[in-house]
C-alpha positions as CSV (number, residue, x, y, z in Angstrom):
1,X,94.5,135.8,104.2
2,X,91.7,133.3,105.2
3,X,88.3,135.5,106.5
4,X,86.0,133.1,108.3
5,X,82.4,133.9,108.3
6,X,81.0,131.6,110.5
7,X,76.9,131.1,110.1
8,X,74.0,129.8,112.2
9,X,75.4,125.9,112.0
10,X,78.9,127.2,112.8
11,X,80.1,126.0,109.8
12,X,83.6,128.3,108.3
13,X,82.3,129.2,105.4
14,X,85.9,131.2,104.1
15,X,88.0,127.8,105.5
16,X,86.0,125.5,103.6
17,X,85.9,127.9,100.8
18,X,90.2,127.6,101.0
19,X,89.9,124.0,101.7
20,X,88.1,123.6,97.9
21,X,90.7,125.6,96.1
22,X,93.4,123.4,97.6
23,X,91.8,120.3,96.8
24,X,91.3,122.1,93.1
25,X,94.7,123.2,92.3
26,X,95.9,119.7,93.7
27,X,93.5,117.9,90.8
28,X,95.1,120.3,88.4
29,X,98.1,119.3,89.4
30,X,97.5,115.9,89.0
31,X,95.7,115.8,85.2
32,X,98.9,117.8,84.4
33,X,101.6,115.6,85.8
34,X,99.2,112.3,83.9
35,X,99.2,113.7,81.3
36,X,103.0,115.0,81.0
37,X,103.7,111.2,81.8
38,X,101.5,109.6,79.4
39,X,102.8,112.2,76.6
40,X,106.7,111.1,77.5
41,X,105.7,107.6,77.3
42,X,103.5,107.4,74.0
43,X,106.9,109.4,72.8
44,X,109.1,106.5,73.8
45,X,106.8,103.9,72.3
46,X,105.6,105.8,69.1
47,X,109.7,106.1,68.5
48,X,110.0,102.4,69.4
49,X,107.7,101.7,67.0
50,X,108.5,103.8,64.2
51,X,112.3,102.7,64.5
52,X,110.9,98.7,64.9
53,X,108.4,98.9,61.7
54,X,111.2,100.4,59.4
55,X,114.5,98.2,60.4
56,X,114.6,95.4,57.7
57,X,116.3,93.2,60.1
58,X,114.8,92.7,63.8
59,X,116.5,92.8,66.1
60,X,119.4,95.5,64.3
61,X,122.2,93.9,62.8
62,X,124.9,93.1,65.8
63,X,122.1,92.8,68.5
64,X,121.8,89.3,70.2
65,X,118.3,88.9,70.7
66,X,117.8,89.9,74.4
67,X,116.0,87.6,77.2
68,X,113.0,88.8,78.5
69,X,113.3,87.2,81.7
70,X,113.8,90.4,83.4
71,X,111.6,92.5,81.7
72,X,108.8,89.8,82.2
73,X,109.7,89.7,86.1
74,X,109.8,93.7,86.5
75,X,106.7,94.3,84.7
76,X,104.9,91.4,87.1
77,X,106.4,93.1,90.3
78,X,105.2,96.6,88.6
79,X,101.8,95.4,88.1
80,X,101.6,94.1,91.8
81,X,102.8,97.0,93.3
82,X,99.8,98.9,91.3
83,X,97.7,95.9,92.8
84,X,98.9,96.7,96.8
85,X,98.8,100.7,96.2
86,X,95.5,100.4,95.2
87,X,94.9,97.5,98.3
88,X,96.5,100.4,100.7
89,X,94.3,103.4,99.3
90,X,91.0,101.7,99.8
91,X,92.1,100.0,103.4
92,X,92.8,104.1,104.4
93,X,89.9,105.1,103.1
94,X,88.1,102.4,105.0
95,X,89.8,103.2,108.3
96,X,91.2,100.0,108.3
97,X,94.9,100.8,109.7
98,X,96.5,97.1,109.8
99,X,95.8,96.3,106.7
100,X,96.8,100.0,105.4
101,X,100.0,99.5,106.9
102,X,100.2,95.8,105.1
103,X,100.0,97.1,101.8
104,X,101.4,100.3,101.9
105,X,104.8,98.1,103.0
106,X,104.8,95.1,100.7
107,X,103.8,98.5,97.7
108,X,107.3,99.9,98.7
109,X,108.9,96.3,98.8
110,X,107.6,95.7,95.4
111,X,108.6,99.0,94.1
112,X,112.1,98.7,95.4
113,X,112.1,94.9,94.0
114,X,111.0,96.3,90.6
115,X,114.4,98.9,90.8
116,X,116.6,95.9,92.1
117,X,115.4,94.5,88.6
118,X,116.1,97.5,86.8
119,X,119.7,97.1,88.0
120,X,120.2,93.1,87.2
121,X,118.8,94.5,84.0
122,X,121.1,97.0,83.2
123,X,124.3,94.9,84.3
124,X,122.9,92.4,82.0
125,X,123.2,94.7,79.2
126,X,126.2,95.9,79.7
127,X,127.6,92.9,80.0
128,X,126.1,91.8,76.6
129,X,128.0,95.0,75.2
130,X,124.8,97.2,75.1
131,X,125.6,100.5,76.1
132,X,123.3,103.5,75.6
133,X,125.1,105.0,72.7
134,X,125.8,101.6,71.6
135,X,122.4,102.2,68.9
136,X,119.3,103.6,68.5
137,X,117.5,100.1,69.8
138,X,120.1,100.4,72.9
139,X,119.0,104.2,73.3
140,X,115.6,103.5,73.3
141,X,115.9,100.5,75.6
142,X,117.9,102.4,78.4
143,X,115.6,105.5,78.2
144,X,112.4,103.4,78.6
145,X,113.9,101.4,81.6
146,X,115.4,105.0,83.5
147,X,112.1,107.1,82.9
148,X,110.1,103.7,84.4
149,X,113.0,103.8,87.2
150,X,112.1,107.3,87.6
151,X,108.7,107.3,87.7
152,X,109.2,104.6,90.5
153,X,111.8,106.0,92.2
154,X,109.7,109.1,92.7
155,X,106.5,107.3,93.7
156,X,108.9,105.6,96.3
157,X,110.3,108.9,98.1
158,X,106.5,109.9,97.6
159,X,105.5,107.0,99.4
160,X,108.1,107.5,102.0
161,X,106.9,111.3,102.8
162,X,103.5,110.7,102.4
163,X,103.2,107.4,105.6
164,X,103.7,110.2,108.5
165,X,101.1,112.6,107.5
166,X,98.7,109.5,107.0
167,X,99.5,108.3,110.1
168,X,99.0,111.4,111.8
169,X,95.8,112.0,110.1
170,X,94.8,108.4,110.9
171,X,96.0,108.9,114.4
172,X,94.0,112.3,114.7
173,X,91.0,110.6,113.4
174,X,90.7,107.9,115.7
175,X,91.2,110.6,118.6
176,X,88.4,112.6,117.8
């Protein structure tokens, strides 16, 4: 339960007060979920590494050397998409609602071009005869590739719940 105490300026002292705890347990929130992610992926790459510095043959005997065509396109459309979600924040924050809506659309294009990627990329592995329990080097390739499809496939549905409640807030603030 909320108690307002409103003083001489009218301001709602017990709102504002609730308004701060939100906007503190969302920060937590945040610094938690970072840092789970970072953890997870320093995980993947110290285990990358480990296995890559103490294999005598690179890559492990029976492994084609694999193309990084793909993996050079996906982590250009990744780094893009960073590029027009950052674009989109500050073009909100500015009030600037075409632009907003630019970027915020060509982010979720990108993102959903980087898991189109994903895809070409895993059909290309299988059809090279890497399977995720083919090896270890196949293991750690298809869990870095699903936890990056993860993180993007959540950051799209994110995306996707987040554009009415900015559009309503953007709406509300022009109104007012």
């Amino acid at each position: 339960m909320v108690i307002a105490v409103v003083n001489d300026k009218g301001i709602e002292r017990g709102v504002q007060r609730n308004a701060q705890r939100e906007r503190a347990t969302s920060s937590i929130a945040m610094v938690m979920t970072l840092v789970s992610f970072s953890m997870l992926f320093a995980t993947l790459m110290l285990g990358y590494i480990a296995y890559r510095f103490t294999s005598e043959v690179w890559p492990p005997l029976g492994m084609q050397r694999a193309s990084l065509g793909l993996p050079t396109i996906s982590t250009v459309i990744i780094l893009f998409s960073s590029l027009t979600y950052f674009l989109s924040e500050g073009a909100f924050n500015k009030e600037d609602h075409k632009s907003f809506k630019t970027y915020f659309w060509i982010t979720l294009l990108l993102g959903t071009g980087f898991m189109v990627s994903q895809l070409f990329l895993w059909r290309d592995l299988k059809l090279s005869g890497i399977y995720v329990d083919t090896t270890v080097f196949a293991s750690i390739i298809y869990a870095f590739t699903w936890v990056h499809a993860a993180h993007v496939v959540g950051g799209i549905v994110a995306l996707l719940l987040l554009f009415p409640t900015l559009l309503g807030k953007r709406e509300k603030l022009k109104s007012e």
